[in-house]
DRENVEX-508127 format. One record per residue (C-alpha): x, y, z; residue number from 1; residue in three letters. Coordinates in nm, 2 decimals, always signed. Example, Ala and Ser with C-alpha at 12.3 -4.5 7.8 and 13.67 -1.06 7.14 Angstrom:
<pt xx="+1.23" yy="-0.45" zz="+0.78" pos="1" code="ALA"/>
<pt xx="+1.37" yy="-0.11" zz="+0.71" pos="2" code="SER"/>
// end
This chain:
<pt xx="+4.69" yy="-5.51" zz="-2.16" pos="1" code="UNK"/>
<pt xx="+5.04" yy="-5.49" zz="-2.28" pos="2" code="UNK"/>
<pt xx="+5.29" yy="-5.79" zz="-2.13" pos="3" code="UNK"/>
<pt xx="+5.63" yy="-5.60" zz="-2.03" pos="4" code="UNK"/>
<pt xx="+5.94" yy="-5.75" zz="-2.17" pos="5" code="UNK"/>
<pt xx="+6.04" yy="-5.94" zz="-1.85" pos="6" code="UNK"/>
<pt xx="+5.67" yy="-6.13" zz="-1.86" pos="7" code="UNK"/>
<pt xx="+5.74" yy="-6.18" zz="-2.24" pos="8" code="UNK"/>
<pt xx="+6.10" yy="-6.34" zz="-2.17" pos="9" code="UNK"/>
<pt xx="+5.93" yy="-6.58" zz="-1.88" pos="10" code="UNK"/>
<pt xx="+5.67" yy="-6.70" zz="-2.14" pos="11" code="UNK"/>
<pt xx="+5.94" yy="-6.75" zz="-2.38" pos="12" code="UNK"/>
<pt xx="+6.13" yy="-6.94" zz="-2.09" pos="13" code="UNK"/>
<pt xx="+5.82" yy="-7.20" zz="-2.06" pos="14" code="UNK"/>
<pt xx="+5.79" yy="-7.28" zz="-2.41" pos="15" code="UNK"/>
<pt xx="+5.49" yy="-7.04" zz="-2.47" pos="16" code="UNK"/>
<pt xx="+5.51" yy="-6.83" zz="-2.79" pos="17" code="UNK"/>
<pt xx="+5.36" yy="-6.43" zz="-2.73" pos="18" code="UNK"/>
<pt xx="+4.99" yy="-6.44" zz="-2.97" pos="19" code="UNK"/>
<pt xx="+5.10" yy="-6.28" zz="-3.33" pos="20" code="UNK"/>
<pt xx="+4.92" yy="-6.03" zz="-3.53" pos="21" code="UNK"/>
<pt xx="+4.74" yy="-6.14" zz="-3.82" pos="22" code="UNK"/>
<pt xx="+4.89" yy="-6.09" zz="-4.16" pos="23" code="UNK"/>
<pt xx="+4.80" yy="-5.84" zz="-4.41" pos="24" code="UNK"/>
<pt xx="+4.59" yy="-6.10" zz="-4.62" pos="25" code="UNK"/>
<pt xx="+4.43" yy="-6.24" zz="-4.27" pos="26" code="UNK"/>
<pt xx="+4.35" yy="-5.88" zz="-4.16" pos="27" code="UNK"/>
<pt xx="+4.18" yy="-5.77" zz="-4.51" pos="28" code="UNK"/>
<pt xx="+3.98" yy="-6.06" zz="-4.49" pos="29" code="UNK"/>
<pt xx="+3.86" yy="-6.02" zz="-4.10" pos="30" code="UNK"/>
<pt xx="+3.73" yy="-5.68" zz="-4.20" pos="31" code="UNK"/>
<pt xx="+3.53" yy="-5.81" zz="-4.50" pos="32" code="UNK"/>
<pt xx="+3.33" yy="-6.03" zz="-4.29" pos="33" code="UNK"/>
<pt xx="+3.27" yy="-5.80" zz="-4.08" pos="34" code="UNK"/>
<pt xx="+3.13" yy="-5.51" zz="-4.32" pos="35" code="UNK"/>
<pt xx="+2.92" yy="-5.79" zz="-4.47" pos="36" code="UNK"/>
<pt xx="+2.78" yy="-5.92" zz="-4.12" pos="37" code="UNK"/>
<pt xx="+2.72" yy="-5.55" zz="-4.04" pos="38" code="UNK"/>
<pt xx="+2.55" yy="-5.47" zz="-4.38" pos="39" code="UNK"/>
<pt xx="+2.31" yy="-5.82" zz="-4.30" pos="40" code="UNK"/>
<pt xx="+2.25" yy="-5.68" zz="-3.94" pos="41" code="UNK"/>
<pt xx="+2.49" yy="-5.74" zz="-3.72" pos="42" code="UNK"/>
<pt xx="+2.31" yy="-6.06" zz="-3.55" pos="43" code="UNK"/>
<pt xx="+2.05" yy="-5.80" zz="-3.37" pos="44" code="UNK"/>
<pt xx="+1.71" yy="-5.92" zz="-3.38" pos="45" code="UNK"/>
<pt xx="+1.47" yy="-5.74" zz="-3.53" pos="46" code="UNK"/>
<pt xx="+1.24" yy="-5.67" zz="-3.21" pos="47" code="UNK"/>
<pt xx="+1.54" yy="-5.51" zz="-3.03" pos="48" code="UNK"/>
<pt xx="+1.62" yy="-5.30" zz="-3.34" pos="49" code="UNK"/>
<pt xx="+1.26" yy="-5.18" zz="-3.39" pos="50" code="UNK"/>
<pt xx="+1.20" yy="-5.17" zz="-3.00" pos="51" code="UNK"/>
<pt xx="+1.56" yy="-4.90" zz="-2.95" pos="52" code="UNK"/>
<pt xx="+1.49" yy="-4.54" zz="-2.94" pos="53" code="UNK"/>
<pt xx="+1.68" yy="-4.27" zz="-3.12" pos="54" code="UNK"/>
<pt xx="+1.95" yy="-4.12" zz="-2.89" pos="55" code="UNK"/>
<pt xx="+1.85" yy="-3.77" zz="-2.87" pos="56" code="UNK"/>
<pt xx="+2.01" yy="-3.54" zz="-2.62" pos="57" code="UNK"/>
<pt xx="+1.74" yy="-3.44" zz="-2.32" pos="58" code="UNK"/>
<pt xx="+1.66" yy="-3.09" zz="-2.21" pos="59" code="UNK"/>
<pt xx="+1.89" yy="-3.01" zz="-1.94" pos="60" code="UNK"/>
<pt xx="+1.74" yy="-3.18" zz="-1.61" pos="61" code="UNK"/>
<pt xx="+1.53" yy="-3.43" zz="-1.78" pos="62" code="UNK"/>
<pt xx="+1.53" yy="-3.78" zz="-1.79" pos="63" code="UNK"/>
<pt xx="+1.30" yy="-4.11" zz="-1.95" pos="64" code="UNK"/>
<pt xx="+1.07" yy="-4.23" zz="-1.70" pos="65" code="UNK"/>
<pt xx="+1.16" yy="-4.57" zz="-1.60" pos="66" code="UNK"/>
<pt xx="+0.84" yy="-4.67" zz="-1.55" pos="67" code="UNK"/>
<pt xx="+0.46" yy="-4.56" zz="-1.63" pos="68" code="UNK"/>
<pt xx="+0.37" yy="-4.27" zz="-1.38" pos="69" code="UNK"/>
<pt xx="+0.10" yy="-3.95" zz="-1.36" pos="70" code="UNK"/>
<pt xx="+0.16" yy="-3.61" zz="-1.40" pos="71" code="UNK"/>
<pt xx="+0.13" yy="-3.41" zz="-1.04" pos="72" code="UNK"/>
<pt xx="+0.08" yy="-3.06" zz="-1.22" pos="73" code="UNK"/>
<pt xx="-0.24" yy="-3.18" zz="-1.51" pos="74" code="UNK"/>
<pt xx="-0.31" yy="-3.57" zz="-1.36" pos="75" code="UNK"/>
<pt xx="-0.24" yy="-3.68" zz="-1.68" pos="76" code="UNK"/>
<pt xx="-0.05" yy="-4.02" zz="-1.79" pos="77" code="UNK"/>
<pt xx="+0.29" yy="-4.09" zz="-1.89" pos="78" code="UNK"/>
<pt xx="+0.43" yy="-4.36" zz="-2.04" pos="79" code="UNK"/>
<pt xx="+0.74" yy="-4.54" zz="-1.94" pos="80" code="UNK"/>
<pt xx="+1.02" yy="-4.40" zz="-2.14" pos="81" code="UNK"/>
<pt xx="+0.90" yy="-4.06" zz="-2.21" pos="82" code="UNK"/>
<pt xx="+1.06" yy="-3.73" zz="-2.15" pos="83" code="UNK"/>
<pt xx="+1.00" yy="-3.62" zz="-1.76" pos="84" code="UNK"/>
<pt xx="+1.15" yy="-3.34" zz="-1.51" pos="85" code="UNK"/>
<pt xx="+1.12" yy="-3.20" zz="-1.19" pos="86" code="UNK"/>
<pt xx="+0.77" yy="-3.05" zz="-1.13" pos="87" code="UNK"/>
<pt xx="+0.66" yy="-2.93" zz="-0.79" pos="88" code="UNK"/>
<pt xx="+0.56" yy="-3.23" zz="-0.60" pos="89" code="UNK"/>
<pt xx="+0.76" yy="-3.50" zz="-0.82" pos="90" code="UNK"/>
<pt xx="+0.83" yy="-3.60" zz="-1.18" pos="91" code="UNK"/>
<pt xx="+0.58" yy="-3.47" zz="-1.47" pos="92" code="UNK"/>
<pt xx="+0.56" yy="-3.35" zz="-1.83" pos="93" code="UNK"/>
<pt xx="+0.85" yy="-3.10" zz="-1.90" pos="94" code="UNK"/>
<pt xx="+0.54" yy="-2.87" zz="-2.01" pos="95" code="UNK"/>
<pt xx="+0.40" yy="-2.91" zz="-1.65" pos="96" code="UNK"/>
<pt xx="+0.71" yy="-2.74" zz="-1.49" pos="97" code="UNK"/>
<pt xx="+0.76" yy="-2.40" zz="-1.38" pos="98" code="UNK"/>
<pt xx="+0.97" yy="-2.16" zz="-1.64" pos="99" code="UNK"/>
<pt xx="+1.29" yy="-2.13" zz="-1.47" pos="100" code="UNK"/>
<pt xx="+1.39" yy="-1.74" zz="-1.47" pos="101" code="UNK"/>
<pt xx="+1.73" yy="-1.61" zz="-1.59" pos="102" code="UNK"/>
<pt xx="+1.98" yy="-1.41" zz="-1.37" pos="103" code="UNK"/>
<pt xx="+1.84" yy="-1.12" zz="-1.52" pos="104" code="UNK"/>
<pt xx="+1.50" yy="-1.17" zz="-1.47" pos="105" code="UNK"/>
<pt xx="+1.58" yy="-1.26" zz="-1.09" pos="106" code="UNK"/>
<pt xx="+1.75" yy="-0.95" zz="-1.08" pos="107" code="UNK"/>
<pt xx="+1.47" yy="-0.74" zz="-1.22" pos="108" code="UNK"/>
<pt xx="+1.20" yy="-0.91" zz="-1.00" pos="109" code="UNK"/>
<pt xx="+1.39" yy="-0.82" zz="-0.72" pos="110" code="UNK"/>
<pt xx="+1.48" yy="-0.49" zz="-0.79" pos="111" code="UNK"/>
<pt xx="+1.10" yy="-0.40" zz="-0.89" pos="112" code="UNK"/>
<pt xx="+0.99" yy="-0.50" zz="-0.55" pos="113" code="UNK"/>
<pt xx="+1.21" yy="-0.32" zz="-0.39" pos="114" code="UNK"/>
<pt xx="+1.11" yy="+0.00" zz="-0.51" pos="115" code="UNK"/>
<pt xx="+0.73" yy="-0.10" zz="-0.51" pos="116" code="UNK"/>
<pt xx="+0.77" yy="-0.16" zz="-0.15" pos="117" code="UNK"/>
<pt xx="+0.93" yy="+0.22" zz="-0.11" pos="118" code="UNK"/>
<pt xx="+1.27" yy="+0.04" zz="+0.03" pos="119" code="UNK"/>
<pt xx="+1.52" yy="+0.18" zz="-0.19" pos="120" code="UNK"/>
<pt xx="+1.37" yy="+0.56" zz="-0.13" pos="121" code="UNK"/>
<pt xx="+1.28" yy="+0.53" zz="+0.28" pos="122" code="UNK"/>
<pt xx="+1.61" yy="+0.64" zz="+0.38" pos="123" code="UNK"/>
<pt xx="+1.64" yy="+0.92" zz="+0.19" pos="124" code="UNK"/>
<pt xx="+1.57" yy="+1.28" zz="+0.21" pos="125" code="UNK"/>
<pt xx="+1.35" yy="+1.47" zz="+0.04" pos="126" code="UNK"/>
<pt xx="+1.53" yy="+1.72" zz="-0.30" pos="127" code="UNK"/>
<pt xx="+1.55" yy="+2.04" zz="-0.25" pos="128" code="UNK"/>
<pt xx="+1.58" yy="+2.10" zz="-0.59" pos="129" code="UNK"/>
<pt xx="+1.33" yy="+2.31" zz="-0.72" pos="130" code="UNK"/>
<pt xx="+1.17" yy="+2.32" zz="-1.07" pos="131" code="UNK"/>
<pt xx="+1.37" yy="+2.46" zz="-1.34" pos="132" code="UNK"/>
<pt xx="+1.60" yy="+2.58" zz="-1.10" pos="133" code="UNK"/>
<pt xx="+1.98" yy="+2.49" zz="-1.04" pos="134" code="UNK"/>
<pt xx="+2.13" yy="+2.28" zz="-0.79" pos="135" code="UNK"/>
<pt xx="+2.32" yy="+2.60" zz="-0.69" pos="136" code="UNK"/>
<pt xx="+2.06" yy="+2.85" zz="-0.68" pos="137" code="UNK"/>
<pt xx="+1.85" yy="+2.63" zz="-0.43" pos="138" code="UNK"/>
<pt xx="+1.72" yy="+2.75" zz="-0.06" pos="139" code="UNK"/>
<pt xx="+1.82" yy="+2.52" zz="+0.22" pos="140" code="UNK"/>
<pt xx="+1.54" yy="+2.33" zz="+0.30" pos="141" code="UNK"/>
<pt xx="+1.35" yy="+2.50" zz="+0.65" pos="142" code="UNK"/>
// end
C-alpha cells in the first residue's frame, strides 16, 4: 500500500529514506531474468507441470470430483477429478443426469396435459354453431 505524505515525512524525521524505484538500466535487466527463468520453467517441477490439468470451463452446475466415487444412476466408477453433477440420489456422470427442460418445453408439457385431461374445455358450453352455417344464422340451442 501506498504511505500518505504525513507517514512519508515521519520516516524522513527518523532517518529512514522511502524504498526508490529501480532505474531504467536496473528495470530492463529485472525483466530479462525473468523472461529467461520463465522460458527455462519457471522453477516448477516437472511432476506438478505434467500432473496440472487444462483449465476448461465446466458445464453449468458441474464440478471435479474431489475424490474417487460411483455413479448412483449406471453404478459405474469415477475417478477423482473428473467431470460430475447433480443426479437423482447424489453426484454422477453428467451423462447420468436428467435433461433439464426449457421454459418452453415446461410450458408445453403443461399445457398438453391440461387439455388431455379435458380441463381447459369442462367449463364450457357446447357451440351452437352449425356446419357450414354462420354465427348469425344459428338456432338457440333447446
Amino acid at each position: 500500500m501506498g504511505e500518505t505524505p504525513a507517514q512519508k515525512a515521519a520516516k524522513a524525521a527518523r532517518g529512514q529514506q522511502p524504498k526508490k524505484r529501480p532505474g531504467k538500466a536496473q528495470r530492463e535487466a529485472i525483466k530479462r531474468a525473468q523472461a529467461a527463468k520463465k522460458k527455462a520453467g519457471g522453477g516448477k517441477s516437472a511432476a506438478k507441470k505434467t500432473s496440472a490439468k487444462k483449465a476448461v470451463p465446466l458445464p453449468r452446475g458441474s464440478v471435479r470430483a474431489a475424490y474417487p466415487g460411483t455413479c448412483p444412476a449406471c453404478f459405474k466408477d469415477y475417478a477423482k477429478g473428473d467431470v460430475i453433477t447433480k443426479v437423482t440420489d447424489g453426484w454422477g456422470h453428467p451423462g447420468c443426469a436428467p435433461r433439464q427442460l426449457s421454459a418452453a418445453e415446461r410450458e408445453f408439457a403443461r399445457n398438453k396435459a391440461r387439455i388431455e385431461s379435458g380441463e381447459t374445455f369442462r367449463g364450457q358450453k357446447p357451440s351452437d354453431w352449425r356446419r357450414g352455417a354462420s354465427p348469425s344464422s344459428t338456432r338457440p340451442a333447446r
